[in-house]
DRENDREN-608784 format. One record per residue (C-alpha): residue in three letters; x, y, z. Coordinates in steps of 0.05 Angstrom, whole numbers, plus 5000, padded with zeros to 4 digits. Each point is the difference from the previous one (the first is absolute). Layout:
N
ALAXYZ...
***
This chain:
177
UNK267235288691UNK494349565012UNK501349415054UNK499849454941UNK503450314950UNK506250115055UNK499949235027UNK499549834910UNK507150414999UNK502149625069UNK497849354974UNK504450174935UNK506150235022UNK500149345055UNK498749504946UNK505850394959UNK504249975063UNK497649265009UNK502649804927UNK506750445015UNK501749585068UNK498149304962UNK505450184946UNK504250175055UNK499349335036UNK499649574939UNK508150304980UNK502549935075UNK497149304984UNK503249954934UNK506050245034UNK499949505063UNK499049414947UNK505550104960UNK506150355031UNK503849725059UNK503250585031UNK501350694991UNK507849854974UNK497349584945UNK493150494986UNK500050204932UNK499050745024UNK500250334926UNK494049524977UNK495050185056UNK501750755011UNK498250114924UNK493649635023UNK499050405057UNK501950634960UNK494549764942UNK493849825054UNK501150705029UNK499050344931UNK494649584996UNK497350315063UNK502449565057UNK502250345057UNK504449595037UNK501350465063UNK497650695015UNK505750285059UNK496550734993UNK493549815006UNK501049525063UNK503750475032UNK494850494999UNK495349545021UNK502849785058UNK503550705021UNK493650404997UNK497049695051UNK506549995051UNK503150674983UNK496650685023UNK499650614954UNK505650415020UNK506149835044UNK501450435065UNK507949874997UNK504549594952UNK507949915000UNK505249514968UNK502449645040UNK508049805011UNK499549324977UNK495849634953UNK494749745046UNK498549154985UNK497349835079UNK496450215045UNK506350055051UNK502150574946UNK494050345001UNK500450085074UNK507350304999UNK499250464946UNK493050315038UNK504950065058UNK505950324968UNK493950494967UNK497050135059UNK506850185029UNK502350554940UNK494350295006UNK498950015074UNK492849645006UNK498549595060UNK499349234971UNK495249285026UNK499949424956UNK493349875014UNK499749444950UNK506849834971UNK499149774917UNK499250094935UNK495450445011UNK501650165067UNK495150525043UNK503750525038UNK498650455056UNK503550734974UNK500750545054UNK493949735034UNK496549874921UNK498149394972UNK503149834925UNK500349454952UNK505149864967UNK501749784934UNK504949884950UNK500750194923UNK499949404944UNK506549645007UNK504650144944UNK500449284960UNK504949774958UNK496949504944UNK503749454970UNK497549914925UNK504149334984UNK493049735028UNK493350014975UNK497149985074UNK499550645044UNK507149945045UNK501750515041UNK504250235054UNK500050665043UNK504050495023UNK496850265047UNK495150625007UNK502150724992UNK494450495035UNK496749895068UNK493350324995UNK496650155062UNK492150075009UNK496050215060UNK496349435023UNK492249814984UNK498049495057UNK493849844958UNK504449724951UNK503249475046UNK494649975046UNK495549165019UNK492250085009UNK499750335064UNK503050524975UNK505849995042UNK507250194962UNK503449334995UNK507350315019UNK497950415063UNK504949925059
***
């Protein structure tokens, strides 16, 4: 496709996205101005006019999208390891037991090189990132906003480590010893 025909499609699609997110903001406005609370929202009344813009052609949230988006450029191809752990894991204390406990059934030599949500490990002498599955989320539907709450993740995947990834200017890795 010819360089100005693409940016015409671009153009098109931001100025449709452009309308989409001003309908948006005008009904959180609409909402803000006249209800006082969410015990008092008339719920019914704005879900039908949620559930009428999106046949419309609003898209009010795209989870699958965004989620690709931002995983693709954390997560590597293919895993080295993976396990469930014993516990749901919600902290970053968690994460470092249940690496432990895994290292320990199956007899690897463990350093918490960098102890987190993603935390980098040293694994019999390798280096690994490591990272957790989507958390399983329950939704509540009594409100029109997005709530959540999590349980916790189920599968530890474990990558070897790219330095280039996580690396400043000079080149150096930015979690060496």
């Amino acid at each position: 496709m010819p360089l100005g025909e693409y940016l015409n499609h671009y153009i098109q699609f931001l100025c449709d996205r452009r309308n989409e997110l001003g309908q948006i903001i005008e009904l959180c406005k609409e909402i803000n101005k006249n209800e006082g609370g969410l015990s008092t929202m008339n719920t019914d009344f704005y879900l039908n006019k949620i559930e009428t813009m999106e046949k419309k052609g609003v898209s009010f949230i795209d989870i699958t999208r965004d989620f690709i988006e931002k995983a693709k450029d954390v997560m590597p191809a293919v895993s080295k390891f993976f396990f469930e752990p014993n516990v749901p894991i919600t902290t970053k204390r968690e994460f470092t037991d249940e690496l432990f406990k895994y290292a320990e059934r199956e007899g690897k030599d463990l350093t918490i090189l960098l102890e987190g949500m993603e935390p980098i490990v040293l694994l019999n002498g390798k280096k690994y990132i490591c990272m957790l599955e989507m958390p399983r989320i329950l939704n509540f539907p009594f409100s029109i906003f997005f709530s959540t709450m999590t349980f916790g993740f189920r599968w530890v995947y474990i990558y070897e480590y790219e330095a280039s990834k996580d690396s400043d200017k000079s080149g150096q890795d930015k979690y060496s010893e």
